[in-house]
C-alpha positions as CSV (number, residue, x, y, z in Angstrom):
1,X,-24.3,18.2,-18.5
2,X,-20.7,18.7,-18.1
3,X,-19.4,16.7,-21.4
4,X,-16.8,19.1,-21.8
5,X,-14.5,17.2,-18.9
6,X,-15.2,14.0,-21.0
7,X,-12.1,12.5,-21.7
8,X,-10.4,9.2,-23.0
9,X,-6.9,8.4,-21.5
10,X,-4.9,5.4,-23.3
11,X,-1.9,4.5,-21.1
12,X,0.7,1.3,-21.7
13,X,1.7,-0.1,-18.3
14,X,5.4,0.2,-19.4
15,X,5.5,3.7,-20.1
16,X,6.5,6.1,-16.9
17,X,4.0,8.6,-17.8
18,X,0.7,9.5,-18.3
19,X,0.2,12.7,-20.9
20,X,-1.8,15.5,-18.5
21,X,-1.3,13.7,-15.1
22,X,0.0,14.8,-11.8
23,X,3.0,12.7,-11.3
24,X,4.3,12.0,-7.7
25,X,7.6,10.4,-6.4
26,X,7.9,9.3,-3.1
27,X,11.8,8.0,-2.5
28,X,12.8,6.1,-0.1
29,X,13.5,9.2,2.3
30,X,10.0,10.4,1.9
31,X,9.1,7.1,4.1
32,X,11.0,8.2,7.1
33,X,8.9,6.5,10.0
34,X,6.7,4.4,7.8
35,X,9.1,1.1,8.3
36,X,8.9,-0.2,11.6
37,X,12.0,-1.3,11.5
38,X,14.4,2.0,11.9
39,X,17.7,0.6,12.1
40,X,17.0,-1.4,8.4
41,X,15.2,1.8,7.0
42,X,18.6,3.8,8.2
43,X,20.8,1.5,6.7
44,X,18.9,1.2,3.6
45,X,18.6,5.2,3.1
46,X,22.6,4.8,3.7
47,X,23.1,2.9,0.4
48,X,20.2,4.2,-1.8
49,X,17.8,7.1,-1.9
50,X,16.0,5.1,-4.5
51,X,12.0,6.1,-5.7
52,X,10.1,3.0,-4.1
53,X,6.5,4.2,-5.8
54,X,4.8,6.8,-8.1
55,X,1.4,7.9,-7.8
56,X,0.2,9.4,-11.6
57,X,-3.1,11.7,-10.6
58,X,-5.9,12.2,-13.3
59,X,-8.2,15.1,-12.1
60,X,-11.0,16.1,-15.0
61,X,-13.1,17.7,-12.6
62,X,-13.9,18.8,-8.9
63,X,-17.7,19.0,-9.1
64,X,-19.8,17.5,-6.7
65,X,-20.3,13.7,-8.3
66,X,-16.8,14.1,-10.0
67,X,-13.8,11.1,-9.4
68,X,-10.7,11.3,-9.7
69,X,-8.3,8.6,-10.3
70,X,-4.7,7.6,-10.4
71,X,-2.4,5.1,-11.7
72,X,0.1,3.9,-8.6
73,X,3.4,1.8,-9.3
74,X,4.9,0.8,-6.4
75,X,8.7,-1.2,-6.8
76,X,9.4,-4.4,-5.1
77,X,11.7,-4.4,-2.4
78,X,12.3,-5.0,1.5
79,X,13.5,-3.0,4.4
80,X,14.7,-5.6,7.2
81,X,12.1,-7.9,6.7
82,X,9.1,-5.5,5.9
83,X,7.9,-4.8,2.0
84,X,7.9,-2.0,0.3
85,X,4.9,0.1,1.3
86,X,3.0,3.0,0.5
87,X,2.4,6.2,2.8
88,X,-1.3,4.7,3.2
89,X,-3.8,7.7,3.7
90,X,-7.5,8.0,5.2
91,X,-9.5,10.5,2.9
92,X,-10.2,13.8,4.5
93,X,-13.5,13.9,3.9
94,X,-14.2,10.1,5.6
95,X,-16.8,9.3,4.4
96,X,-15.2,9.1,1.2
97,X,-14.8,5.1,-0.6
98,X,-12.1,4.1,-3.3
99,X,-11.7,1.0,-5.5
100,X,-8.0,-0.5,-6.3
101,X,-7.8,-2.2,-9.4
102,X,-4.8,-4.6,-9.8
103,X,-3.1,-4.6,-13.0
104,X,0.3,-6.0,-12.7
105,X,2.6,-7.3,-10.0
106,X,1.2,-8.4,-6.7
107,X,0.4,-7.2,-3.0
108,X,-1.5,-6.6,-0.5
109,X,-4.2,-4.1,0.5
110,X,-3.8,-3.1,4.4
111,X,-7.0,-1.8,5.9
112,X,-7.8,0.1,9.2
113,X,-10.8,1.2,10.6
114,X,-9.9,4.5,11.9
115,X,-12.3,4.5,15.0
116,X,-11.7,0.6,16.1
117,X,-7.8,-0.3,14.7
118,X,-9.5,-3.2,13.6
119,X,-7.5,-4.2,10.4
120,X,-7.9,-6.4,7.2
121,X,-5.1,-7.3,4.3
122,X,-6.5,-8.0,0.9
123,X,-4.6,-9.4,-2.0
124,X,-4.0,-6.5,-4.7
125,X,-3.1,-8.4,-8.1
126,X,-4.2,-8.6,-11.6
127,X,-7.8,-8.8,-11.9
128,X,-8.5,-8.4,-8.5
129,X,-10.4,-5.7,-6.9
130,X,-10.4,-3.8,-3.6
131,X,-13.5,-1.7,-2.2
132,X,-12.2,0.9,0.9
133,X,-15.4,2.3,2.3
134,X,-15.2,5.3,4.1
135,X,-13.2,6.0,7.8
136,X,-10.5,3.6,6.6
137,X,-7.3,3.9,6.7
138,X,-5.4,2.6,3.4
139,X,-1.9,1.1,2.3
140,X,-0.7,-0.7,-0.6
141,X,2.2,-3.3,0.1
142,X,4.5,-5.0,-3.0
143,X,4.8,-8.9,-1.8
144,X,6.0,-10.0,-5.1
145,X,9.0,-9.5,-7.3
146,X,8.0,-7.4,-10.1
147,X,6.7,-3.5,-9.8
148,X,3.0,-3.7,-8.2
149,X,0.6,-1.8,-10.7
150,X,-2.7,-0.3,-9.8
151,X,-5.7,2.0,-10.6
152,X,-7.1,3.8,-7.5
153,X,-10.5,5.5,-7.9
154,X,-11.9,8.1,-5.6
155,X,-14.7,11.2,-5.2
156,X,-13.3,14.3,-6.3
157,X,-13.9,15.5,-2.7
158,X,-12.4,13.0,-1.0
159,X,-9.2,14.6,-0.3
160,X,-6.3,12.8,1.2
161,X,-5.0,13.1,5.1
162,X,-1.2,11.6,5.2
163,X,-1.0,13.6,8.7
164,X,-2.6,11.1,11.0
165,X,-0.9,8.2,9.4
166,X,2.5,10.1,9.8
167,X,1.6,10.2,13.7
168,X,0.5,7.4,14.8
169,X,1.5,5.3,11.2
170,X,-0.6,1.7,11.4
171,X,-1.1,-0.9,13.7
172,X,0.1,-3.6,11.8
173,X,3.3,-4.3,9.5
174,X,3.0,-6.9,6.9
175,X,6.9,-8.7,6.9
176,X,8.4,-11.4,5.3
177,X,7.9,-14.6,8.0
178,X,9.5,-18.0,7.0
179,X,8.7,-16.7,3.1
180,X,5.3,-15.7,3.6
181,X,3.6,-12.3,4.0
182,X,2.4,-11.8,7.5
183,X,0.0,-9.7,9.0
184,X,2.3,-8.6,12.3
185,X,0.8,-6.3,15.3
186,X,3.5,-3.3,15.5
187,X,3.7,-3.4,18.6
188,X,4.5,-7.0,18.9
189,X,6.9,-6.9,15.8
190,X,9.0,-3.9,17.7
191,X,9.1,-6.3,20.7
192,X,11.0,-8.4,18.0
193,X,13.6,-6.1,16.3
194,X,15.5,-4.9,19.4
């Protein structure tokens, strides 16, 4: 028994940190590539190299059967048309699942099967939950107006692999169409933009 990683963690939704956990910033520059839309990202980063989420990482333990979690708070926001995203990330071990819990603010889950492109969006929100299984490729997406708020929980083992997303990046962009998120095919919305 390994009660000595037991632990309790109380954290308020408003406060920026959580005592003993890995903080992460990801600006607006961090996302170079990310946005479809260049030109918008370019002239955004021109005005403001503003945090557009924060990832808090809890880590009691890296045995096998151990999770890890973290608290992500992703701003609202638009570049061009497109909303504020996350990196997104397949685990690098794949077979690895996580579960999003909403808690504030609301968005959109994007999903992508790594070996088919096949994608799903599910809403992220308060009281809503989102399984990833394994092989999937994962972002988070702020459609509202107010900070998005989330738990993520995931194997200690499960690593995270930002590299093949940084390559190739998703097959679809979520945008802002007539008021309305939309799932767009890249390809199709670049046809759009230029």
């Amino acid at each position: 028994m390994h009660l000595s990683t037991a632990q309790q963690i109380i954290f308020d939704l408003n406060d920026t940190d959580i005592d003993g956990a890995e903080r992460v910033e990801r600006r607006l520059s961090d996302l170079k590539g990310f946005f479809a839309n260049e030109q918008a990202f370019e002239a955004a980063l021109a005005k403001e190299d503003s945090i557009l989420y924060t990832v808090q990482s809890v880590t009691p333990a890296d045995g096998e059967g151990d999770l890890h979690y973290g608290l992500g708070t992703l701003m609202p926001g638009k570049i061009g048309d497109e909303y504020y995203l996350t990196k997104g990330h397949l685990h690098s071990w794949r077979e690895a699942a996580e579960v999003y819990i909403g808690l504030e603010g609301e968005g959109l889950m994007l999903l992508e099967d790594e070996k088919t492109g096949d994608s799903k969006i599910f809403p992220l929100k308060k009281n809503s939950i989102v399984y990833v299984p394994g092989y999937v490729a994962h972002r988070t997406v702020n459609t509202g107006e107010t900070p998005l708020k989330y738990l993520g929980i995931y194997p200690a083992a499960a690593g995270h692999d930002y590299g093949v997303i940084a390559e190739r990046n998703f097959l679809s962009v979520i945008a802002d169409v007539d008021g309305k998120p939309t799932e767009i095919k890249r390809e199709d919305y670049l046809k759009n933009i230029k």
